[in-house]
N, CA, C and O atoms as a MOPAC input file, in Angstrom:
PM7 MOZYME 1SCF
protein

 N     10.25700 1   -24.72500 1    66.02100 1
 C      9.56300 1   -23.92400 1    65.03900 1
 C     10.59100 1   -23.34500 1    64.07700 1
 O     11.59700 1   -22.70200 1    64.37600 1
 N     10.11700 1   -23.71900 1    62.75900 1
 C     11.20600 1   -23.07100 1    61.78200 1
 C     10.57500 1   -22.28800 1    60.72900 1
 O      9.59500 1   -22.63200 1    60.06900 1
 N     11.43700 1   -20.86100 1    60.60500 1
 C     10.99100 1   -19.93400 1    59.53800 1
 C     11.44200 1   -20.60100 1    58.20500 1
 O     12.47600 1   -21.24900 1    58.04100 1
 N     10.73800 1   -20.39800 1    57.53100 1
 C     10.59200 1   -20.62300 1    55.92300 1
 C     10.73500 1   -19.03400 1    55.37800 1
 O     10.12400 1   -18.03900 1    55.76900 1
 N     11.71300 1   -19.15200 1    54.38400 1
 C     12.12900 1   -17.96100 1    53.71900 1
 C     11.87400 1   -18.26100 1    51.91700 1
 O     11.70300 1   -19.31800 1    51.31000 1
 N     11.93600 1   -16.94700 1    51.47900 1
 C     11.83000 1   -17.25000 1    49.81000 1
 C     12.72000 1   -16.43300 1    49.56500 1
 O     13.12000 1   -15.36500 1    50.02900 1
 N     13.03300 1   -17.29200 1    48.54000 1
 C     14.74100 1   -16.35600 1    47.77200 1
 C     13.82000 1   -15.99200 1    46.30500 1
 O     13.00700 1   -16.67100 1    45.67800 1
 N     14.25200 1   -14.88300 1    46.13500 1
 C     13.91800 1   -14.63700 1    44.90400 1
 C     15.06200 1   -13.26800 1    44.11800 1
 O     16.20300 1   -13.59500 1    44.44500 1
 N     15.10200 1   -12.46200 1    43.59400 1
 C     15.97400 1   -11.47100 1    43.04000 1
 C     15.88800 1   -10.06800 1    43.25700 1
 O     14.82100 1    -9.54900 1    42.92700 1
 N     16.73300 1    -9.37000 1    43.71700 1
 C     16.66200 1    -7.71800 1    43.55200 1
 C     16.26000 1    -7.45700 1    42.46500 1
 O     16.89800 1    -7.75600 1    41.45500 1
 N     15.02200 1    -6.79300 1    42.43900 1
 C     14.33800 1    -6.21800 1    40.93000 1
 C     15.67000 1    -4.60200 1    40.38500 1
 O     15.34100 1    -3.81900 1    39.49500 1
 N     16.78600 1    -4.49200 1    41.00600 1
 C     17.88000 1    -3.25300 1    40.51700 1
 C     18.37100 1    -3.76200 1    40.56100 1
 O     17.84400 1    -4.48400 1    39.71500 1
 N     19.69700 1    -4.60200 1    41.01300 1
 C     20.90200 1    -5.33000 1    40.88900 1
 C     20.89800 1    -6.77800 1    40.81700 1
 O     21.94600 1    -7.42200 1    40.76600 1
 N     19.66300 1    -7.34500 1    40.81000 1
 C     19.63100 1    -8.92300 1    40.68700 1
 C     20.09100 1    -9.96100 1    41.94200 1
 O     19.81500 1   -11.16000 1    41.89700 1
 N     20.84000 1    -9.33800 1    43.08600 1
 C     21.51400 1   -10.08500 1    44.12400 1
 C     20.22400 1   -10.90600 1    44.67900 1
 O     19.03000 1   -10.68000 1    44.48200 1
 N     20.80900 1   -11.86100 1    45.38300 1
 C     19.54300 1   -12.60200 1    45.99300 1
 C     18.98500 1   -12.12600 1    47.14000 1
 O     19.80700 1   -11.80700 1    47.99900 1
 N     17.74900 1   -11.97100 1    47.43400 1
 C     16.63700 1   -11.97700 1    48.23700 1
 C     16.40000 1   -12.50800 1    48.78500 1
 O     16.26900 1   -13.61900 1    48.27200 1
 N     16.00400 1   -12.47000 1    50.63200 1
 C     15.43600 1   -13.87200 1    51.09100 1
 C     14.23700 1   -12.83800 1    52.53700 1
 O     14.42400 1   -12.05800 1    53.47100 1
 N     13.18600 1   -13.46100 1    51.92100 1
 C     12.15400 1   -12.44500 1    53.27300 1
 C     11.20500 1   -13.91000 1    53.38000 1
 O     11.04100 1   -14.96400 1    52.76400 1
 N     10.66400 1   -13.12800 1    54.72000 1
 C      9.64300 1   -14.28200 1    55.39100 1
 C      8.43000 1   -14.34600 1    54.59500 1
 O      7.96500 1   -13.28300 1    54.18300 1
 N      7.89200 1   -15.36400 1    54.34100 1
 C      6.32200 1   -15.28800 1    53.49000 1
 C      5.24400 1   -14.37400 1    54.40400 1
 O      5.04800 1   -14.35600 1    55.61900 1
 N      4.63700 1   -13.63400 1    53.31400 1
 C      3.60200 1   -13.00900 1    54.31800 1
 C      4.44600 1   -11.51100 1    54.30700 1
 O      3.67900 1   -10.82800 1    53.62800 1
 N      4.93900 1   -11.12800 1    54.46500 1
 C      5.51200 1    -9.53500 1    54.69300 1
 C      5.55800 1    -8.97600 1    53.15500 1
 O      5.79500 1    -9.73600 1    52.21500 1
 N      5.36300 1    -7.87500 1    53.02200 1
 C      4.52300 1    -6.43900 1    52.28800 1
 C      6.00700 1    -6.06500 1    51.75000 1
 O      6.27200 1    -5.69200 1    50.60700 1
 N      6.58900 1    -6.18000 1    52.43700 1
 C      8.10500 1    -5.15300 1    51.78600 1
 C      9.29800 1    -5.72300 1    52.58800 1
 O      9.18500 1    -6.29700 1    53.67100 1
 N     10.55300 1    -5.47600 1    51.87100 1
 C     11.96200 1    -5.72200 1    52.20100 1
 C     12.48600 1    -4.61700 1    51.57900 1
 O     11.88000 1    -3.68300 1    51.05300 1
 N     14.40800 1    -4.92300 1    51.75400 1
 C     15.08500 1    -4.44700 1    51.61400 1
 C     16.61300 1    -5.00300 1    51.13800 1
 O     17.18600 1    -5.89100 1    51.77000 1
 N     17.08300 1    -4.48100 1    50.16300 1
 C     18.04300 1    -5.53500 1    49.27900 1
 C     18.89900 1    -5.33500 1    50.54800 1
 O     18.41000 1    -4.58600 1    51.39300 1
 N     20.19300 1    -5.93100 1    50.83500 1
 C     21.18100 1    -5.99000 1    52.19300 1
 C     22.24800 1    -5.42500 1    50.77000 1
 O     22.95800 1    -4.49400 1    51.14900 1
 N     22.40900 1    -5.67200 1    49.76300 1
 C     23.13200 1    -5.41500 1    48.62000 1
 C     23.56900 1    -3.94600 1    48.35200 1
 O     24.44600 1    -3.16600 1    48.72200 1
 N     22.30800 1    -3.98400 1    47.36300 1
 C     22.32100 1    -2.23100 1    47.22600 1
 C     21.29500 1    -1.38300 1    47.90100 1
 O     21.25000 1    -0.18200 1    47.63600 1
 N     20.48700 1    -1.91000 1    48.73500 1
 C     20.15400 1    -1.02700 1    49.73200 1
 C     18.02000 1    -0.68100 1    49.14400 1
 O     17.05600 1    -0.23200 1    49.76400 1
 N     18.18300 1    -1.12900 1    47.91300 1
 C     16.83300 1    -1.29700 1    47.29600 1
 C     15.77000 1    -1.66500 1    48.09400 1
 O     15.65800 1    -2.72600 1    48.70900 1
 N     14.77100 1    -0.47700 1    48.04400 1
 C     13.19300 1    -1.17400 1    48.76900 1
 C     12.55100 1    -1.71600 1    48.09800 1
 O     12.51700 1    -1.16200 1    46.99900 1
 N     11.74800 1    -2.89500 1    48.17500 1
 C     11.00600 1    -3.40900 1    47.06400 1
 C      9.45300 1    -3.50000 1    47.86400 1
 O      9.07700 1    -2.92100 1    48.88300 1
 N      8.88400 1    -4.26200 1    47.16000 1
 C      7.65600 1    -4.81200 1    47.36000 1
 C      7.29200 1    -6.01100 1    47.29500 1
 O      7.25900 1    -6.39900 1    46.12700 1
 N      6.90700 1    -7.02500 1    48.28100 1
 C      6.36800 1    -8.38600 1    47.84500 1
 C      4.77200 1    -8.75100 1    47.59200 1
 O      3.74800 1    -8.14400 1    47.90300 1
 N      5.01700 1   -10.13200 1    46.82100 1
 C      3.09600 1    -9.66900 1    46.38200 1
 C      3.24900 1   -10.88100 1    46.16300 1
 O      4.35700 1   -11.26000 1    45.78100 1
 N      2.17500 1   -11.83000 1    46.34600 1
 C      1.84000 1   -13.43700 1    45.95500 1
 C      0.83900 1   -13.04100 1    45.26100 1
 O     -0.06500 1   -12.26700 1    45.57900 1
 N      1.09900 1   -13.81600 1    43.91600 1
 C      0.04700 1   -13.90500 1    43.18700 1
 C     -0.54500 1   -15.64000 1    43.28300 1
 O      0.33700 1   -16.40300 1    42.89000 1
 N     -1.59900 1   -16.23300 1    43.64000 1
 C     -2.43800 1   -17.11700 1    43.82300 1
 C     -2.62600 1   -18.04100 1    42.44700 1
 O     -3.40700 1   -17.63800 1    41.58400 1
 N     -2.39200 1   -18.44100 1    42.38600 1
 C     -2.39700 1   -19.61300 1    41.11900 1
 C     -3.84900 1   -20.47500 1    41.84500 1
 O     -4.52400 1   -20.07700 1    42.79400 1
 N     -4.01600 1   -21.64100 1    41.11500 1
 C     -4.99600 1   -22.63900 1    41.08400 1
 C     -4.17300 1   -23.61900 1    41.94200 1
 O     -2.99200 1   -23.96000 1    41.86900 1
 N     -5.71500 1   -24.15400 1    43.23800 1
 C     -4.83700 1   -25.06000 1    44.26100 1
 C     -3.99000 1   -24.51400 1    44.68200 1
 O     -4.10500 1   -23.28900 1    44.64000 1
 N     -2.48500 1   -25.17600 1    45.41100 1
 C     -1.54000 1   -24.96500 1    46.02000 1
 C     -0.79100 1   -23.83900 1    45.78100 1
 O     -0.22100 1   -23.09700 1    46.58100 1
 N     -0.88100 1   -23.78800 1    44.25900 1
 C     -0.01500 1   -22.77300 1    43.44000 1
 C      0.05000 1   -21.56400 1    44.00000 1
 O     -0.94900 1   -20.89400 1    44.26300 1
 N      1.42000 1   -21.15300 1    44.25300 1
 C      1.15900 1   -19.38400 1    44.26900 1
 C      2.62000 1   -18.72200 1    43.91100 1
 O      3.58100 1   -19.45100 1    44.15200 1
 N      2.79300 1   -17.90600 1    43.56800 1
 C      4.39500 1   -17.29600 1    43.08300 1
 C      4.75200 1   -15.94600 1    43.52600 1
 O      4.10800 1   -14.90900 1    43.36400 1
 N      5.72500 1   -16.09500 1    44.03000 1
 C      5.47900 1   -14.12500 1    45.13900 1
 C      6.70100 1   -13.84300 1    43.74500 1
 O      7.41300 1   -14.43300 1    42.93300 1
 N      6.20300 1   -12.23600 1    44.31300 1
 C      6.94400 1   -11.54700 1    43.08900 1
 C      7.64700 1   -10.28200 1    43.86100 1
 O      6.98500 1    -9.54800 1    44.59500 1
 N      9.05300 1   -10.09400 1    43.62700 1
 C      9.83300 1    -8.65300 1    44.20500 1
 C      9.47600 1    -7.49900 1    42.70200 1
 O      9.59500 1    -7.67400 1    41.48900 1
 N      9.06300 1    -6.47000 1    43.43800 1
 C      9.09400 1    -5.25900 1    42.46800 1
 C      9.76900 1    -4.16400 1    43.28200 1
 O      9.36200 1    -4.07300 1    44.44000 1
 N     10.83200 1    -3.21900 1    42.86000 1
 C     11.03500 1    -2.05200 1    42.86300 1
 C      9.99300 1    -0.82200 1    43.50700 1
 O      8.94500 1    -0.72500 1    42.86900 1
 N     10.11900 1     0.06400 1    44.59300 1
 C      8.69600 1     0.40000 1    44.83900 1
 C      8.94200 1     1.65300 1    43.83100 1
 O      9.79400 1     1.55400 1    42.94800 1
 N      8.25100 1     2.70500 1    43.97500 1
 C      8.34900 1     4.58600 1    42.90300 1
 C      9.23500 1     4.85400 1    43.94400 1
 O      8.98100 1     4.73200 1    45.14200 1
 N     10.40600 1     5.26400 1    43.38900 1
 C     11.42900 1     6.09900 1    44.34600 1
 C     10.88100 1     7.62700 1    44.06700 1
 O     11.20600 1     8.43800 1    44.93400 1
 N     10.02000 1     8.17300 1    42.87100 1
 C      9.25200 1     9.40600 1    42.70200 1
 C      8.69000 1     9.36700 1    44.14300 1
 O      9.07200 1    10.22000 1    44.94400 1
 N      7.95200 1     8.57700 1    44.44600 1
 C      6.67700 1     8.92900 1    45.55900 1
 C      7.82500 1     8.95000 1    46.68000 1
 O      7.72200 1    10.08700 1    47.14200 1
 N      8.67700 1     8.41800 1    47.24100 1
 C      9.21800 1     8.62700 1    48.39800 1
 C      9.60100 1     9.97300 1    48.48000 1
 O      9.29600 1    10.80100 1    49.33900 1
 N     10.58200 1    10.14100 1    47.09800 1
 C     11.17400 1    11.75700 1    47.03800 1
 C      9.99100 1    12.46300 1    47.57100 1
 O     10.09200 1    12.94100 1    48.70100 1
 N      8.56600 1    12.63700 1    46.73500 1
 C      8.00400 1    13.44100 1    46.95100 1
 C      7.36900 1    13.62200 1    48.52000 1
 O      6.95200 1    14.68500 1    48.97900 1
 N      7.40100 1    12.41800 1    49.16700 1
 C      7.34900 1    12.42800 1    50.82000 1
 C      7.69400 1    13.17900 1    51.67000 1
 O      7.14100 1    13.93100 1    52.47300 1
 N      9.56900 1    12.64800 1    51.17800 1
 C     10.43900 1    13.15100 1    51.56000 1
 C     10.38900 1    14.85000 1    51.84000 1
 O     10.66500 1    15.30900 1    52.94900 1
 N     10.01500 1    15.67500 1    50.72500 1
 C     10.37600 1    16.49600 1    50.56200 1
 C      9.11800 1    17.20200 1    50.97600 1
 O      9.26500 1    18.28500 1    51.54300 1
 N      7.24500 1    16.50300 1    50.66800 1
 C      6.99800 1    17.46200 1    51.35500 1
 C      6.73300 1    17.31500 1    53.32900 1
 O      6.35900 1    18.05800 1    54.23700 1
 N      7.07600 1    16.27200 1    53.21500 1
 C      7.25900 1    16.09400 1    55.13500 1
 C      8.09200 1    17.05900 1    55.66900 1
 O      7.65500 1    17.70700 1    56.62000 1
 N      9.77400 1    17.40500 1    55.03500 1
 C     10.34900 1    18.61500 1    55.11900 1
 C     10.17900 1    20.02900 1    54.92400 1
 O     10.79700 1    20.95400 1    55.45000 1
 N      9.20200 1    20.05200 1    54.04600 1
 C      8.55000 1    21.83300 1    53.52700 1
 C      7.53700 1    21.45000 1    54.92400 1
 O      7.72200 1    22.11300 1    55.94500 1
 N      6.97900 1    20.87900 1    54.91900 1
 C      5.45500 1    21.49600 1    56.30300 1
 C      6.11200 1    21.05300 1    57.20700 1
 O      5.44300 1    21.61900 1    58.07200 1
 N      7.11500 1    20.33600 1    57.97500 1
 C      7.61400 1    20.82300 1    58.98300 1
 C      8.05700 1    22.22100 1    59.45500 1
 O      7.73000 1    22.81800 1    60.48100 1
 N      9.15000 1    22.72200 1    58.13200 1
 C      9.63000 1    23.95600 1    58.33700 1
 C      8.39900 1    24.90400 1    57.91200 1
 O      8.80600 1    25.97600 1    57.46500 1
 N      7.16100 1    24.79400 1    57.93500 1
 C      6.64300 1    25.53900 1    57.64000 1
 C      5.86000 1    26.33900 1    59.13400 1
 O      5.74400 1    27.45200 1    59.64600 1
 N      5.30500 1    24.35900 1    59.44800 1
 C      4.68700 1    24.19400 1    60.76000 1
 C      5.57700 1    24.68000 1    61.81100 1
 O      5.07800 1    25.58500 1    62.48000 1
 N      6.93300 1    24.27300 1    62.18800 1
 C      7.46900 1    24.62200 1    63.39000 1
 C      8.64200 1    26.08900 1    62.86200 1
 O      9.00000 1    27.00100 1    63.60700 1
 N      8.89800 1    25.96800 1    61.87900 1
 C      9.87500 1    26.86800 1    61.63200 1
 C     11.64200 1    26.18000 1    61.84300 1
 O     12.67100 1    26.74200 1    62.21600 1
 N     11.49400 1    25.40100 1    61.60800 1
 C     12.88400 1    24.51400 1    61.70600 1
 C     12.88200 1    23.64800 1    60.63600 1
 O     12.04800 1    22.97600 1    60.03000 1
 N     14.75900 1    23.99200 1    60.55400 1
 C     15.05700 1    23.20800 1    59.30700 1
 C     15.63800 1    22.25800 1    59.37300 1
 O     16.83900 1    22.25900 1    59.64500 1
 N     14.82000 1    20.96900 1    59.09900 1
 C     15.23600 1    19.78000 1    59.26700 1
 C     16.63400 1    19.60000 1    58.93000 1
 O     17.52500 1    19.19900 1    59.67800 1
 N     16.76000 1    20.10700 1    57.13400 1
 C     18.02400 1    19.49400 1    56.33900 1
 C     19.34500 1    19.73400 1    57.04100 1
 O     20.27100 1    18.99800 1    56.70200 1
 N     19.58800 1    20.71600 1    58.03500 1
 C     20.55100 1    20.55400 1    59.01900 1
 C     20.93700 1    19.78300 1    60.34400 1
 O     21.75200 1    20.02800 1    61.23300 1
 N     19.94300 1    18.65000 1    60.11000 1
 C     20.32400 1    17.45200 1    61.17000 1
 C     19.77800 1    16.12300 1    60.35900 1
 O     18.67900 1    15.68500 1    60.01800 1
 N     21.45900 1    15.63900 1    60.21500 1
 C     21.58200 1    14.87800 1    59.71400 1
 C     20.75200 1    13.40100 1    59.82300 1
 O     20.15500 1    12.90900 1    58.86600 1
 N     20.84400 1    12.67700 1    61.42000 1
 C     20.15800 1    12.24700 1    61.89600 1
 C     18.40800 1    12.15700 1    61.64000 1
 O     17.81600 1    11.07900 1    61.66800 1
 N     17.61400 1    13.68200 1    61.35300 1
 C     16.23900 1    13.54400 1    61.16800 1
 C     16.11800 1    12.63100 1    59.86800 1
 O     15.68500 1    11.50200 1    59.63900 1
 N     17.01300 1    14.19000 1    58.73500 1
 C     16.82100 1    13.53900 1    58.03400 1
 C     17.09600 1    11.93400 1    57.17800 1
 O     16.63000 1    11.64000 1    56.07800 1
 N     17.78500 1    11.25300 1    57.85900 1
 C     17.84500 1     9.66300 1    57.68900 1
 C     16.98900 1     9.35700 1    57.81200 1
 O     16.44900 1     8.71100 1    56.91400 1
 N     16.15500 1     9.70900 1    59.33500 1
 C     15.01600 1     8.84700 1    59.81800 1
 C     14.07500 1     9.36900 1    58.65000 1
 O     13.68000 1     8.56600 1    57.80500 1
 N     13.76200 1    10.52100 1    58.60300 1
 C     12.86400 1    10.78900 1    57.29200 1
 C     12.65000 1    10.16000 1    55.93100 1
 O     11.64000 1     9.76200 1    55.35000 1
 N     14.13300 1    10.20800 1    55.56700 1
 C     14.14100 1     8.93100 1    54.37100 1
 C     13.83400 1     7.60900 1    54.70500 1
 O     13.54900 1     6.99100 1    53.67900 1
 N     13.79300 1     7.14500 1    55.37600 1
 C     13.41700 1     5.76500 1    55.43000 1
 C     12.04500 1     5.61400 1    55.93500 1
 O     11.49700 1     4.51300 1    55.87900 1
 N     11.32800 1     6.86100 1    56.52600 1
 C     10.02700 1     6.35800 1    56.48900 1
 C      9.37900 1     6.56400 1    55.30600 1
 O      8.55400 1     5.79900 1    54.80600 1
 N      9.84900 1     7.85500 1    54.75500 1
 C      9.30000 1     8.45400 1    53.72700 1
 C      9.37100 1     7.23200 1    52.65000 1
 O      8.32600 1     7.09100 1    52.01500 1
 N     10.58700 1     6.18300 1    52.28700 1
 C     10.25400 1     4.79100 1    51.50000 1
 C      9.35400 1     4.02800 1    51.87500 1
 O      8.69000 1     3.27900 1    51.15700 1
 N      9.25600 1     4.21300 1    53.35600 1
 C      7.91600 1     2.89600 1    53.94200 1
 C      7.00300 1     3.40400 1    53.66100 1
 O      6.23400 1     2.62700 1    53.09400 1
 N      6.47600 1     4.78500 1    53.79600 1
 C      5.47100 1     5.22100 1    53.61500 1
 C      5.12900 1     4.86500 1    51.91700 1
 O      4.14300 1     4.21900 1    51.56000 1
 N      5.90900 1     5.29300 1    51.21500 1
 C      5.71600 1     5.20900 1    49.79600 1
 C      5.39100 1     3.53100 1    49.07000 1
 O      4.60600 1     3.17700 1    48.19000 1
 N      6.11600 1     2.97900 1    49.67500 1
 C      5.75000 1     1.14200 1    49.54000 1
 C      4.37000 1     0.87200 1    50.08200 1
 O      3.69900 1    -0.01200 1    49.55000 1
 N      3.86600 1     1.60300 1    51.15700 1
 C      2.59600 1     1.54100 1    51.85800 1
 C      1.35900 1     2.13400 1    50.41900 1
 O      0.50000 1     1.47700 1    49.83100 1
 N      1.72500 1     3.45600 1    50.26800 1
 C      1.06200 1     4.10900 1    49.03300 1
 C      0.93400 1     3.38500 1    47.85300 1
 O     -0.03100 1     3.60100 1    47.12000 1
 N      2.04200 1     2.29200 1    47.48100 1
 C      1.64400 1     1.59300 1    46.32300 1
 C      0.17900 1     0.46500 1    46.65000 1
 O     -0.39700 1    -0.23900 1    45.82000 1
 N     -0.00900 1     0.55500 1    47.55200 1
 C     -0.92100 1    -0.74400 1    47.73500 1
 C     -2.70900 1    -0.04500 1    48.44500 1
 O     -3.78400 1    -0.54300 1    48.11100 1
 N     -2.57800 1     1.04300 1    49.33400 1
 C     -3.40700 1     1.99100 1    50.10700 1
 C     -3.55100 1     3.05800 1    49.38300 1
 O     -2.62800 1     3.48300 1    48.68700 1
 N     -4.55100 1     3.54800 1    49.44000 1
 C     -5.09300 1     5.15200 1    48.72500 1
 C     -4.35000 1     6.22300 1    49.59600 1
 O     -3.61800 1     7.00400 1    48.98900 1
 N     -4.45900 1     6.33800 1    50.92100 1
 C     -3.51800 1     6.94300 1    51.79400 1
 C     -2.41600 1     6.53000 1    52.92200 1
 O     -2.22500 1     5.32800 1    53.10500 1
 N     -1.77300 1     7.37200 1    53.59400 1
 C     -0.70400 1     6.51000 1    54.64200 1
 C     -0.49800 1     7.50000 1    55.11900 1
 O     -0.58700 1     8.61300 1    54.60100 1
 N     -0.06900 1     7.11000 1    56.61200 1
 C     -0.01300 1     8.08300 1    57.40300 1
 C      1.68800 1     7.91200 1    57.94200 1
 O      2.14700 1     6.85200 1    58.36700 1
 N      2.35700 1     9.02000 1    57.83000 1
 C      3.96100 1     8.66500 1    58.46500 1
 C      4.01700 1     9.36200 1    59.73200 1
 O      3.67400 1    10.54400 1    59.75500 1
 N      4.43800 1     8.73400 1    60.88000 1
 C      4.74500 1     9.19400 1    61.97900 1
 C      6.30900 1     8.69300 1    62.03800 1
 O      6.96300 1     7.78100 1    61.53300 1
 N      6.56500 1     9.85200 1    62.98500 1
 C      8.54900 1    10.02400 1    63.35400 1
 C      8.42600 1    10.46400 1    64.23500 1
 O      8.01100 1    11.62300 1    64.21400 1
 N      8.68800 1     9.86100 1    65.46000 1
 C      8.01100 1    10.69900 1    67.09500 1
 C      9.66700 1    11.20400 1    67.13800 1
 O     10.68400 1    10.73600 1    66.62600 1
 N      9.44800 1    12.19300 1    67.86400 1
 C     11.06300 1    13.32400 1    68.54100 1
 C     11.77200 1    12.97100 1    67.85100 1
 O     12.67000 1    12.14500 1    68.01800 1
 N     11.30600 1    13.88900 1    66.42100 1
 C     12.33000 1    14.17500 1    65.19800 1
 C     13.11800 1    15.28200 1    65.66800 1
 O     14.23000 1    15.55900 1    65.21900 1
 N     12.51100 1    15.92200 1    66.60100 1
 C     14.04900 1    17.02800 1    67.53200 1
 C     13.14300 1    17.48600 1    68.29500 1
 O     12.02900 1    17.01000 1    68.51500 1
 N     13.79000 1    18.75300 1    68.85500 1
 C     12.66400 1    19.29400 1    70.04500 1
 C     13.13000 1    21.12600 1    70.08000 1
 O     14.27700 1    21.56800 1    70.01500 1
 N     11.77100 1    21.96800 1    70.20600 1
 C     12.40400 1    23.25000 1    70.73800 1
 C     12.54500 1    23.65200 1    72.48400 1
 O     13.06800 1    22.96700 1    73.36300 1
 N     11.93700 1    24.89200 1    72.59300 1
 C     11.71400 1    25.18700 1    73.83600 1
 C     10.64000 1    24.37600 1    74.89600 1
 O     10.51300 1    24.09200 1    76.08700 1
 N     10.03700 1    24.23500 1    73.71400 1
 C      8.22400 1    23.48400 1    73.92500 1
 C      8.75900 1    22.39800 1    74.42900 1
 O      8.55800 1    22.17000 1    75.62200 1
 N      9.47900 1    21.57200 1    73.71900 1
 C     10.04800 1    20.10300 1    74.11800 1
 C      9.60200 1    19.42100 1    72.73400 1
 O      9.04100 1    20.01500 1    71.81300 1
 N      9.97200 1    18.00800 1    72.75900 1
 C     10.31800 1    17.31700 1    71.71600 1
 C      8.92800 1    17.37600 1    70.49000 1
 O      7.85300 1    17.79700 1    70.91600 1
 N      9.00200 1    17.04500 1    69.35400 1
 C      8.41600 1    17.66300 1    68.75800 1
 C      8.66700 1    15.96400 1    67.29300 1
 O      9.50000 1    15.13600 1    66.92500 1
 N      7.28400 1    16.41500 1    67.04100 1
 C      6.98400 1    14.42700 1    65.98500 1
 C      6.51200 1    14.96000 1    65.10900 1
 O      5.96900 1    16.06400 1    65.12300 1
 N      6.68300 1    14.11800 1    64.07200 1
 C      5.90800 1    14.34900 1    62.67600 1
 C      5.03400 1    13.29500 1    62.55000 1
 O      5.27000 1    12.12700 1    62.85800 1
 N      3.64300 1    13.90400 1    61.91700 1
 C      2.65700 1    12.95800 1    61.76300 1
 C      1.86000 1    13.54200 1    60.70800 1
 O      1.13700 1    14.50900 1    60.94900 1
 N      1.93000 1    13.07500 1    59.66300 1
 C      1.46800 1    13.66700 1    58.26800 1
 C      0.82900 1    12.62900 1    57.60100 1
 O      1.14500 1    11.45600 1    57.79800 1
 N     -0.49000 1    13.13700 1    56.43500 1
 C     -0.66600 1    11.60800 1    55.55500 1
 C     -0.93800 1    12.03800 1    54.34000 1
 O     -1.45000 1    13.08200 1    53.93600 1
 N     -0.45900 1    10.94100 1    53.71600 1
 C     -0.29200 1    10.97800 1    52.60700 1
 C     -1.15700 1    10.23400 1    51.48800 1
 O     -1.33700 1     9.04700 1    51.75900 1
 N     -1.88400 1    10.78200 1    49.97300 1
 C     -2.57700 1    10.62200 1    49.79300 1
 C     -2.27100 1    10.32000 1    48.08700 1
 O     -1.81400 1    11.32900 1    47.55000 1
 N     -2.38900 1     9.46100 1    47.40000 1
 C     -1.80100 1     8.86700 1    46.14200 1
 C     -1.91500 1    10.51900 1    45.06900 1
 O     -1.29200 1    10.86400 1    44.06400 1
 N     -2.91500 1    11.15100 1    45.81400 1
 C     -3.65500 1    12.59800 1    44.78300 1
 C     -2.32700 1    13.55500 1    45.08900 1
 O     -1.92800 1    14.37800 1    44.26400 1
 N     -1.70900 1    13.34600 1    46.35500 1
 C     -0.34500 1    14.15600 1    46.59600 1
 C      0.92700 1    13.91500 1    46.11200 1
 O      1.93300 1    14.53600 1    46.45500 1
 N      0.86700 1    12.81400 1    45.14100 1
 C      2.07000 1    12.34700 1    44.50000 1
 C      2.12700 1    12.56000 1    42.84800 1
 O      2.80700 1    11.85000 1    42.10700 1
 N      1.22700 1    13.74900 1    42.37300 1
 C      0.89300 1    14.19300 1    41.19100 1
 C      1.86700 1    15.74400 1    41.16600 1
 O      1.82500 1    16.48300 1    40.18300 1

């Protein structure tokens, strides 16, 4: 059994691309760019997938409010562990690549840290009306 890949271009730096047919989103190995994949359907056989750039706006705004209602909800501040916040950014892009295509999305980050209580997840959703 052999995977079939499509090369196509980083929509920010142009480097080449190569993802499996059928998958929603990648990631440049280059400059680190999330994009979006999309086949557009031609007549018969025809079809042409296309890389786009996803809103780095909508992630920020993820980003940032997944961090305000955490510290709101538990009283802890993420931006001092380094670690969360990575994991945060990178869902907060999946989530946002998800939002270009869905009206809402839901981001989960199970034991983003823990207090006394014990470990402690984020599970928030997000709604295209929250990126205004």
């Amino acid at each position: 059994m052999s995977i079939d890949f499509i090369f196509k271009r980083c929509p920010n730096c142009s480097a080449n691309l190569k993802f499996i047919p059928g998958s929603k989103t990648g990631q440049c190995e280059f400059c680190g760019s999330s994009f979006l994949v999309s086949t557009l359907k031609g007549r018969g056989n025809n079809s042409e997938t296309e890389a786009m750039e996803f809103n780095r706006d909508w992630a920020q705004i993820i980003f940032d409010l997944t961090v305000e209602r955490f510290q709101i909800q538990h009283e802890i501040d993420l931006t001092e562990d380094s670690n969360a916040m990575e994991r945060i950014e990178k869902e907060s892009r999946k989530a946002a690549m998800e939002l270009e295509e869905e009206e809402s999305v839901t981001m989960n980050v199970p034991f983003i840290t823990s207090n006394s209580r014990g470990p402690l997840h984020i599970c928030e959703e997000y709604t295209r009306s929250d990126m205004k």
